[in-house]
NUVEX-168470 format. One record per residue (C-alpha): y, x, z; chain; residue number from 0; residue in three letters. Coordinates in steps of 0.5 Angstrom, whole numbers. Layout:
! NUVEX-168470
    c2    c1    c3 chain resi resn
     Y     X     Z     A  NUM  Ala
...
This chain:
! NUVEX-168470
    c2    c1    c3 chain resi resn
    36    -1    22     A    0  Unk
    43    -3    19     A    1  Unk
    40    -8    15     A    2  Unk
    35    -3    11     A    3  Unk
    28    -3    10     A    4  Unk
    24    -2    15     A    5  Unk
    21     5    14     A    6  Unk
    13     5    14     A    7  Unk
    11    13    16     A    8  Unk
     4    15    13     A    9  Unk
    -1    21    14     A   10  Unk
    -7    23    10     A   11  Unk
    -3    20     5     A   12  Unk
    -6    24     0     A   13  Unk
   -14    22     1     A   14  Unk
   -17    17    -1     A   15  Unk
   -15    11     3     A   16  Unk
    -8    14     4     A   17  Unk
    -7    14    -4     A   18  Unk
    -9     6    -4     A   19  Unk
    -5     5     2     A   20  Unk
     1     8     0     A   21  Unk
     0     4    -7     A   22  Unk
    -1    -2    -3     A   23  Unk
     5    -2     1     A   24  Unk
    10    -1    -5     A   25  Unk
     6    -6    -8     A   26  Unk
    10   -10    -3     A   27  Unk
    16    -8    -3     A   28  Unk
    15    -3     2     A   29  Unk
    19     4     4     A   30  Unk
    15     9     5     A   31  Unk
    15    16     8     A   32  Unk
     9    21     8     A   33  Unk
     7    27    10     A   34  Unk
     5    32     5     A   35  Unk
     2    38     7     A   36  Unk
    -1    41     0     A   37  Unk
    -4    37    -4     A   38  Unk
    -1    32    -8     A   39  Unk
    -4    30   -14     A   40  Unk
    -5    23   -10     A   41  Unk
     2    21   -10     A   42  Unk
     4    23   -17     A   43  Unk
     9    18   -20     A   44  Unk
    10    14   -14     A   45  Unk
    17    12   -11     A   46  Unk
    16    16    -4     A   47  Unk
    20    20     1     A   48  Unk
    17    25     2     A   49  Unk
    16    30     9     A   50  Unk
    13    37     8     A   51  Unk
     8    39    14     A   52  Unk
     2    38    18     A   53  Unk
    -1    34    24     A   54  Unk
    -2    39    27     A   55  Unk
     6    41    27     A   56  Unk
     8    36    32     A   57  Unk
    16    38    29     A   58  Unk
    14    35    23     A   59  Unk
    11    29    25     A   60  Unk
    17    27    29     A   61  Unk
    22    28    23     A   62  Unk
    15    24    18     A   63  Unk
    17    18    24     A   64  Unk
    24    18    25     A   65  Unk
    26    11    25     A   66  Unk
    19     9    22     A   67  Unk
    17     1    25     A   68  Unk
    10     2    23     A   69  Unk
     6     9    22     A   70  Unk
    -1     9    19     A   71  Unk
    -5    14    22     A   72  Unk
   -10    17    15     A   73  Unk
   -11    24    16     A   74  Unk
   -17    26    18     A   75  Unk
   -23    32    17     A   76  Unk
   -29    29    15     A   77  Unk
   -35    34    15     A   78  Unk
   -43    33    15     A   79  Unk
   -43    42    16     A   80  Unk
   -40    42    23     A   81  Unk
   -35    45    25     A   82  Unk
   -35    52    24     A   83  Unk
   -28    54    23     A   84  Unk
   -26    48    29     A   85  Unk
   -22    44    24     A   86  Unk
   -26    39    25     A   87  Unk
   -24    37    32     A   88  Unk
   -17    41    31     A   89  Unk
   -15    35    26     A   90  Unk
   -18    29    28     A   91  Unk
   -16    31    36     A   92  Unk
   -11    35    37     A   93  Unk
    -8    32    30     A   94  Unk
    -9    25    33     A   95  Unk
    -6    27    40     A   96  Unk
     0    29    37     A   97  Unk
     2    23    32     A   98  Unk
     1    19    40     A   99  Unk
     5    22    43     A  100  Unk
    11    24    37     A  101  Unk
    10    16    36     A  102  Unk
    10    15    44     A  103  Unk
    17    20    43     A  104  Unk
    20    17    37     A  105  Unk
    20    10    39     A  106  Unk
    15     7    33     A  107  Unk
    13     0    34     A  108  Unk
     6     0    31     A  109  Unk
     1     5    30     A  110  Unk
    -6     3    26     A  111  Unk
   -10     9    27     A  112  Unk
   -16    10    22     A  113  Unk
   -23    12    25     A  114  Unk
   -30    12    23     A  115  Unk
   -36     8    24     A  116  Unk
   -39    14    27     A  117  Unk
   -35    14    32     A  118  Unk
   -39     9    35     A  119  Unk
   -47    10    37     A  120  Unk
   -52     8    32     A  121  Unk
   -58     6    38     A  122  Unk
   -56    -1    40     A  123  Unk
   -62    -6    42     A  124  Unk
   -61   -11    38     A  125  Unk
   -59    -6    31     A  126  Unk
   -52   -10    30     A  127  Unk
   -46    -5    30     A  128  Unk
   -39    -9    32     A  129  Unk
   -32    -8    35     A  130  Unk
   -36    -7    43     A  131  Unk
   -40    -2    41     A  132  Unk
   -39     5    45     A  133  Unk
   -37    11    43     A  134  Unk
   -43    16    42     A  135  Unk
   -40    22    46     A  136  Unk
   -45    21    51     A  137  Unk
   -51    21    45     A  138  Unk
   -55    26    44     A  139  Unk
   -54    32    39     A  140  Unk
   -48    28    37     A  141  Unk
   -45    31    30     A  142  Unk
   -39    36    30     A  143  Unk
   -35    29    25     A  144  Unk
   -38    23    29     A  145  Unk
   -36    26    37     A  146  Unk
   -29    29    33     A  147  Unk
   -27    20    32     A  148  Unk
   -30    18    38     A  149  Unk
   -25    24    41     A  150  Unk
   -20    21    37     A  151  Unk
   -20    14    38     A  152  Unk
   -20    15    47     A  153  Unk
   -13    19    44     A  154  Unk
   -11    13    41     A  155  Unk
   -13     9    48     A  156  Unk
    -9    14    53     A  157  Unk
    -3    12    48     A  158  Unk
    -4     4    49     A  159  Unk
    -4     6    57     A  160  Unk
     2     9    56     A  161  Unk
     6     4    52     A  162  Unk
     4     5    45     A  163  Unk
     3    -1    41     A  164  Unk
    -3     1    37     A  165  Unk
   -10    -2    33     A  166  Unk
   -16     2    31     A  167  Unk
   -19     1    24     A  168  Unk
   -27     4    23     A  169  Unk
   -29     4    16     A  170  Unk
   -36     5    14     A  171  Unk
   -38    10     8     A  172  Unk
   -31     8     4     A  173  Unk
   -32     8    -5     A  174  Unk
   -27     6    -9     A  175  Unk
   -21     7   -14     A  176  Unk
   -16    13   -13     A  177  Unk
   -21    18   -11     A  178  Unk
   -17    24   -13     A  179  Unk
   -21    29    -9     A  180  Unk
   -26    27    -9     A  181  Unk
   -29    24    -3     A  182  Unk
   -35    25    -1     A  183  Unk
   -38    18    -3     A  184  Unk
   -35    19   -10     A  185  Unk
   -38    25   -11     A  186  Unk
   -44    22    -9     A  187  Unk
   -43    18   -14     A  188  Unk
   -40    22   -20     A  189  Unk
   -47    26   -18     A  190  Unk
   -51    21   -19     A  191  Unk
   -49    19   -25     A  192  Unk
   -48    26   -28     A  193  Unk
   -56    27   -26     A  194  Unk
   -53    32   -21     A  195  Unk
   -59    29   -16     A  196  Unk
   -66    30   -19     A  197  Unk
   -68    25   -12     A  198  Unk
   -64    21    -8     A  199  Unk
   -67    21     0     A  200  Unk
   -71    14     2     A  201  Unk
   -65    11     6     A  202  Unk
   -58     7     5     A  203  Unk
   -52     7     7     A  204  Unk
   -46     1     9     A  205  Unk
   -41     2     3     A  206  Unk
   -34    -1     3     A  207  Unk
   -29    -2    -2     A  208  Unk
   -22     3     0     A  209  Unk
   -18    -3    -3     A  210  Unk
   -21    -8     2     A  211  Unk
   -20    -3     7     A  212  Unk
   -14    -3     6     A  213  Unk
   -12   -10     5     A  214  Unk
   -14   -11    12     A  215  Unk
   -11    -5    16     A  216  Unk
    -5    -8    12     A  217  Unk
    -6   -15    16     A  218  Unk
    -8   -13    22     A  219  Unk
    -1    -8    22     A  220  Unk
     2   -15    22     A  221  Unk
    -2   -19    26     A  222  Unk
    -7   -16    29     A  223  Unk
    -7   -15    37     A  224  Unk
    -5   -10    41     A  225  Unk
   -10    -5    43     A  226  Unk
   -16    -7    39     A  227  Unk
   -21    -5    34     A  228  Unk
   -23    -8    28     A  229  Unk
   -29    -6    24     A  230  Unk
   -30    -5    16     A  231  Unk
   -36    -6    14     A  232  Unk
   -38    -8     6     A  233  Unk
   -46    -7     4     A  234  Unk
   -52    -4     6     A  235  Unk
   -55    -1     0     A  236  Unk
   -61     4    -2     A  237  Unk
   -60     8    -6     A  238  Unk
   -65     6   -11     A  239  Unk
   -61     0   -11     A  240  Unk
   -54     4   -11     A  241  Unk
   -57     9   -17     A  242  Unk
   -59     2   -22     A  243  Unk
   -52    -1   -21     A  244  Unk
   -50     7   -23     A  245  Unk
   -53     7   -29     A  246  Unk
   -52     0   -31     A  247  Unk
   -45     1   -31     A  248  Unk
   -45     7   -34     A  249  Unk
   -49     5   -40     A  250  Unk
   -55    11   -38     A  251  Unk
   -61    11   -35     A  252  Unk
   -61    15   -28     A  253  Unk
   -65    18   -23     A  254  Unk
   -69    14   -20     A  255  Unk
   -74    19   -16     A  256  Unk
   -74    17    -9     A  257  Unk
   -76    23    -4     A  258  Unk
   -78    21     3     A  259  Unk
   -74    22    10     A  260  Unk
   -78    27    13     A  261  Unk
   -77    32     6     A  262  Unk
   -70    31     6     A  263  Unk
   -70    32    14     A  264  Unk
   -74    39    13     A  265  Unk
   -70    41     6     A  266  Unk
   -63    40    10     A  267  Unk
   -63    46    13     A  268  Unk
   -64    50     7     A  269  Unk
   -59    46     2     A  270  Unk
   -53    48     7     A  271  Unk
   -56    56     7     A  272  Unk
   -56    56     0     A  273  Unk
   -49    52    -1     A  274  Unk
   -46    57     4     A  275  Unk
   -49    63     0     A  276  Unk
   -47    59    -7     A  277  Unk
   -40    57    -5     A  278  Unk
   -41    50    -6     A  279  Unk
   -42    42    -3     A  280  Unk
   -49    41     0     A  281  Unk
   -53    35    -3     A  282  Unk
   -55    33     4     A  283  Unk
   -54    36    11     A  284  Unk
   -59    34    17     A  285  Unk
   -52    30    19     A  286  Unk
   -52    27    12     A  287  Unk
   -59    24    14     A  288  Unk
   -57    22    20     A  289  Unk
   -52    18    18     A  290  Unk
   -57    15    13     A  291  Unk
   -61    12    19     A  292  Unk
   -56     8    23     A  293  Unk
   -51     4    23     A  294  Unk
   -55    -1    18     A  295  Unk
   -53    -7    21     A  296  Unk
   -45    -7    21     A  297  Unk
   -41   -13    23     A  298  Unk
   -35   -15    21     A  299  Unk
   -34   -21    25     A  300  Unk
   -28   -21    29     A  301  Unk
   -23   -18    23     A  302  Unk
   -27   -24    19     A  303  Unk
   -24   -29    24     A  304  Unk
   -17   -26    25     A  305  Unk
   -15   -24    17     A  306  Unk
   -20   -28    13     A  307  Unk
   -24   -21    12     A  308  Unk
   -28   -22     6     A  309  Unk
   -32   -15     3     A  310  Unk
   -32   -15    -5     A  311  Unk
   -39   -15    -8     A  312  Unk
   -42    -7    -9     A  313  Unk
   -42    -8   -17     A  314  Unk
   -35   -10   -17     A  315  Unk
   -33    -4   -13     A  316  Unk
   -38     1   -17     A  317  Unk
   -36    -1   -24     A  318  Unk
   -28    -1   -22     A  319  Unk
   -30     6   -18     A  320  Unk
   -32     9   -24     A  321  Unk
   -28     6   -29     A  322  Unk
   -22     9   -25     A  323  Unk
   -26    16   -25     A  324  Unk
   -27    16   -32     A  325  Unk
   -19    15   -33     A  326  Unk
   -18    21   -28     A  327  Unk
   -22    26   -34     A  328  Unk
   -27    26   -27     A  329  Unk
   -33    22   -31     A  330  Unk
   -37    25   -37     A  331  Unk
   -38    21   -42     A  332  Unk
């Protein structure tokens, strides 16, 4: 490298994991490259290179990894609608396949790829989810999203055969800062404290703060071992509990209503009809309520034993989002 920094390649860095990531590595004094592909609100004022293009352009992902050590695979299309239009497998298998082999080509020396808890089947005997848990390709009426990660992760293990030294990071539902577009999770919470939900569904999810995902990704690129995956888990919470520390932190009541599974489950197709008509994010998706009730029990012992992995509390990463949201022009009041 002549004696320059080694160069950190980044893509996705424009979503919510890949802003705090790129904000993580300059913090450590980092040289980091990104790929751009439109969106940019995220990297506004930040020392970065910047490499126009798309994973789905494998030219351009050669040019965003040329001389790069390490590569953070970020980018990913995430959806509870399906996969209509086929961007869903498009980007997050076919865009994987070709950051693989653009790092296989270019002589990366790391890949940390980000999958998805959901890429890991829900039906387990003993209701604890960890890093052994299989892929859901073989689940029934598995959704567009779920099956998509799970493709995506078997590119990254063709990768690792063929010499590629890689590791795999599966979040579970990530909130916290810097969530410009918003996710889906910080929507979810910009609705609940906009009273946008007249009724939240009888049902939780395991949430886990961006930064400590982050923070682990970081260590595991450092010292983590070649061809493993390590979950990213934080805290189940309902959405009961999830709407009182809401409004606690916002300082105003919010809806505490609760609607039972089974009306959310019939309603579900006709929300997604009249999103379709109105041009706008369904509340709730019969994939959405999937995802509600599995993945309860996530464990994240093996990053815990190998990086001291430590999970923040709920309240901290709630209080913090909205305070970043409210800074951003994002969160009324």
């Amino acid at each position: 490298m002549n004696g320059k920094r080694k160069i950190i390649a980044v893509t996705g860095a424009t979503g919510h994991l890949g802003g705090n990531l790129v904000r993580a590595l300059l913090e450590q004094g980092e040289r980091v490259r990104v790929l751009v592909h439109r969106d940019r609100r995220a990297l506004e004022g930040l020392d970065l290179e910047l490499i126009p293009g798309d994973i789905l352009d494998p030219d351009s992902l050669r040019r965003a990894f040329a001389d790069a050590a390490t590569v953070y695979h970020s980018a990913a299309r995430i959806s509870i609608t399906g996969d209509r239009d086929g961007m869903v497998y498009r980007t997050n298998v076919e865009g994987t396949r070709n950051v693989v082999n653009a790092c296989l080509s270019g002589g990366v020396e790391r890949l940390v790829h980000f999958s998805s808890i959901h890429a890991i089947s829900g039906r387990l005997k003993d209701g604890v989810v960890d890093e052994t848990g299989r892929l859901v390709l073989d689940d029934p009426d598995v959704p567009a999203y779920d099956r998509s990660k799970a493709l995506g992760e078997l590119e990254v293990r063709r990768g690792i055969k063929e010499g590629l030294d890689a590791i795999i990071i599966a979040p579970t539902g990530v909130i916290g800062p810097h969530d410009y577009k918003p996710s889906r999770m910080g929507q979810v919470l910009l609705d609940i404290c906009h009273h946008r939900m007249p009724a939240l569904i009888d049902g939780g999810y395991n949430w886990v703060d961006a930064r400590d995902v982050i923070k682990m990704a970081l260590a595991a690129a450092e010292s983590g071992r070649s061809g493993e995956k390590y979950l990213a888990s934080g805290n189940w919470v309902h959405f009961r509990e999830l709407a009182r520390i809401i409004g606690e932190v916002a300082g105003h009541p919010v809806t505490r209503l609760i609607t039972p599974m089974w009306l959310g489950r019939a309603a579900a197709p006709f929300a997604v009809g009249w999103s379709r008509v109105a041009g706008t994010r369904p509340l709730f998706t019969p994939e959405g309520l999937r995802a509600l009730r599995r993945h309860r029990h996530v464990s994240c012992w093996k990053a815990d034993l190998e990086f001291g992995y430590r999970p923040r509390p709920i309240d901290e990463t709630i209080a913090d989002t909205l305070s970043w949201f409210k800074e951003a022009g994002m969160l009324e009041g």
